[in-house]
N, C-alpha and C positions, 0 to 999 in steps of 0.2 A: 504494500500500500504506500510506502514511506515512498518507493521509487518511482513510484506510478506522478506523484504528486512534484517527485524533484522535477521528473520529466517534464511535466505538466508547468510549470514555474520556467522551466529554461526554454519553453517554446513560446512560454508568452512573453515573454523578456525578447525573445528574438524578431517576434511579430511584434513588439513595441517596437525595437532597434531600429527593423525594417523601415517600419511609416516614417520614424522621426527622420530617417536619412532621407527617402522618399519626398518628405515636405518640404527639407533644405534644400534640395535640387528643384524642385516645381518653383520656392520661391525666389530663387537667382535667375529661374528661367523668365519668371515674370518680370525682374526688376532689370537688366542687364546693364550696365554702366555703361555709359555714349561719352562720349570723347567732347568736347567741345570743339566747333570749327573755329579756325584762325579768324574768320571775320566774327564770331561769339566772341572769342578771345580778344580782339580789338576793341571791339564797343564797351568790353567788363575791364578790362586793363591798361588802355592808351590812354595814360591823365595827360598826354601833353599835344595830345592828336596828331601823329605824326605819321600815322600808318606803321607803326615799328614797335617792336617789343623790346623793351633793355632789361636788361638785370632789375635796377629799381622799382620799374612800371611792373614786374612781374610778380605772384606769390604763389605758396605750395609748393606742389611738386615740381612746377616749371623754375623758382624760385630753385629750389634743390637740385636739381641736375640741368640746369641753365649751361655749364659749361659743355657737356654731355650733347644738348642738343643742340646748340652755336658750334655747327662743327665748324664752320669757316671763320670760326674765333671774331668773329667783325663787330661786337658786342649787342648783335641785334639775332631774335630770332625768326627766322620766313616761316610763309606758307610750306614752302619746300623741305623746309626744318624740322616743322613741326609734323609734319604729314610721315617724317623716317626716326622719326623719335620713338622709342621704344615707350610700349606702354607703361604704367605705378609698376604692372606686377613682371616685369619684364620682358614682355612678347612683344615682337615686333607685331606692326600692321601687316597683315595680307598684302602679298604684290598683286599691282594692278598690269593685267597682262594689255 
């Protein structure tokens, strides 16, 4: 009886385990993180309107590897920059064939 019941205890623990992991995936599926476009990123970050991103005007994660995605060191970040920038969790963008 005793093992009937252990048994019985480790497969509802398993079908609980299941769902909860089941839920986390359904709700990353629903929420999915969107990148902001460079012109989002201008209208939120250009305080001096100049069409350009510098270190200062910048914050977050672009703020943080600002050197990282200035590959052409020119203290400004492009469209073109930002589009081969490695994403927060470090994956690059999909190439555009």
């Amino acid at each position: 009886m005793k093992s009937k019941l252990s048994t019985i205890r480790i497969v509802c623990i398993a079908i609980i385990a299941l769902f909860v992991s089941e839920m986390n995936a359904q709700s990353k599926k629903e929420r999915p993180e969107k990148r902001p476009t460079f012109s989002e990123l201008l209208e939120k970050m250009d305080a001096n309107e100049d069409g350009k991103l510098s270190k200062d005007e910048v914050e977050g994660p672009l703020k943080n590897n600002f050197s990282k995605i200035d590959t052409n060191e020119d203290g400004f970040i492009t469209k073109e920059e930002l589009e081969k920038a490695p994403k927060p969790d470090g994956k690059r963008p999909p190439k555009k064939d």
